[in-house]
C-alpha positions in Angstrom: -11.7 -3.5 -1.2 -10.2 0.1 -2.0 -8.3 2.0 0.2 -5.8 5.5 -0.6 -6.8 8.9 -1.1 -5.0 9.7 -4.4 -6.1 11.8 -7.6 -7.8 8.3 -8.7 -10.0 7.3 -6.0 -12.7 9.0 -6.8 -12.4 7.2 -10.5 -12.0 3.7 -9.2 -16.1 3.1 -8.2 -17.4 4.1 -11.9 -14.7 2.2 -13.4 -15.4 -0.9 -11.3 -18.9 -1.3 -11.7 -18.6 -0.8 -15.3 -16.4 -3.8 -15.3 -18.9 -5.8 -13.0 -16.5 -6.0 -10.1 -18.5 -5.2 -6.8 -16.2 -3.8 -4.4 -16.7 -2.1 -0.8 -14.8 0.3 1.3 -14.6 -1.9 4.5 -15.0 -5.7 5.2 -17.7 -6.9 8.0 -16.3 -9.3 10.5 -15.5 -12.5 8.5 -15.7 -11.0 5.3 -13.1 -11.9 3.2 -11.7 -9.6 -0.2 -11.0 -10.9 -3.3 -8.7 -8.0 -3.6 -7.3 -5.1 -2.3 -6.9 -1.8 -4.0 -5.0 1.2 -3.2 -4.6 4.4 -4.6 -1.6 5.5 -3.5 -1.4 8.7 -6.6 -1.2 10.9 -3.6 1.5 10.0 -1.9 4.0 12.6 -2.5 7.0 11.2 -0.3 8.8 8.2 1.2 7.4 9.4 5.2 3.6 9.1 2.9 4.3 5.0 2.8 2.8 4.5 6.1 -0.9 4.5 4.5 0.4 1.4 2.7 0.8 -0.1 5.8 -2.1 1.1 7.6 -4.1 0.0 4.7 -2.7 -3.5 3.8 -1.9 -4.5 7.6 -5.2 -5.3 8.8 -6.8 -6.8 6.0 -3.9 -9.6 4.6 -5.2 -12.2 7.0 -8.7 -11.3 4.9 -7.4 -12.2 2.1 -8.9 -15.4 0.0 -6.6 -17.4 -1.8 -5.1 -16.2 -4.5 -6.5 -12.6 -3.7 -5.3 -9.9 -6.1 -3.4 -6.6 -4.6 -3.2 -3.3 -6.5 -1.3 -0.1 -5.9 -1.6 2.1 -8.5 0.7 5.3 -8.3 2.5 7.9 -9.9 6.0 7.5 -11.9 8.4 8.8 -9.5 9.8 11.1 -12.8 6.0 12.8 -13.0 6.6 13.5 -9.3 8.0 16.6 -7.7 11.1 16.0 -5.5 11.2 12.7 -7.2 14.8 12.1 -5.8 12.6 11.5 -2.6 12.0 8.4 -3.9 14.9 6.7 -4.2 14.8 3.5 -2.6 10.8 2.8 -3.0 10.8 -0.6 -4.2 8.3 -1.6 -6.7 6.0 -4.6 -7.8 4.6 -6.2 -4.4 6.5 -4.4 -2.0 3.5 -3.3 0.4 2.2 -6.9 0.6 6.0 -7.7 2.0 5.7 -4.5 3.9 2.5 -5.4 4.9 3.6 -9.2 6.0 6.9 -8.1 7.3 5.0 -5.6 9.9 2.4 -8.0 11.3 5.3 -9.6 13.5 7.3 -6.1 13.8 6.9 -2.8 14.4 6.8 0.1 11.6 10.0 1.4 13.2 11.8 -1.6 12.1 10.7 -1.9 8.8 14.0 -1.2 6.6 13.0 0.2 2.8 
């Protein structure tokens, strides 16, 4: 499943189906992903993290076991304003983000 709307999405089809991965951008009721990827290259600030959530919310009970989950960014130093960014956690941090908000609100979510 891809999701984001970064400098790479466009990329990520071609580049899939050359590797023989089938991938979609939405799952049918009882559809379960393999994987979710994101391309989150166009988030430019820390308020820009809410499409992680939006994305990644709905679909972790979707999830098979053992599922794979890929965010695939820009090095805060290649960013402008990078100081903007200065307690974005990295590694899985949206699938926490993503876990932590299906029992609480976005507003409670602390980075």
């Amino acid at each position: 499943m891809l999701g984001g709307h970064g400098r790479l999405r466009d990329l990520l089809p071609g580049q899939l189906e050359g590797l023989g991965v089938t991938y979609a951008d939405a799952l049918n009721e009882g559809e379960r992903a393999k994987g979710l990827v994101f391309d989150a290259t166009g988030l430019t600030s820390s308020a820009d993290l809410v499409a992680l959530q939006q994305f990644f919310t709905p679909l972790m009970r979707q999830l098979e076991t053992c599922a794979r989950v890929v965010v695939l960014g820009t090095p805060p130093e290649q960013l402008e304003g990078a100081s903007a960014w200065p307690n974005v956690p990295s590694k899985a941090s949206p699938v926490r983000w993503a876990r932590r908000s299906a029992r609480a609100p976005p507003s409670s979510w602390s980075t």
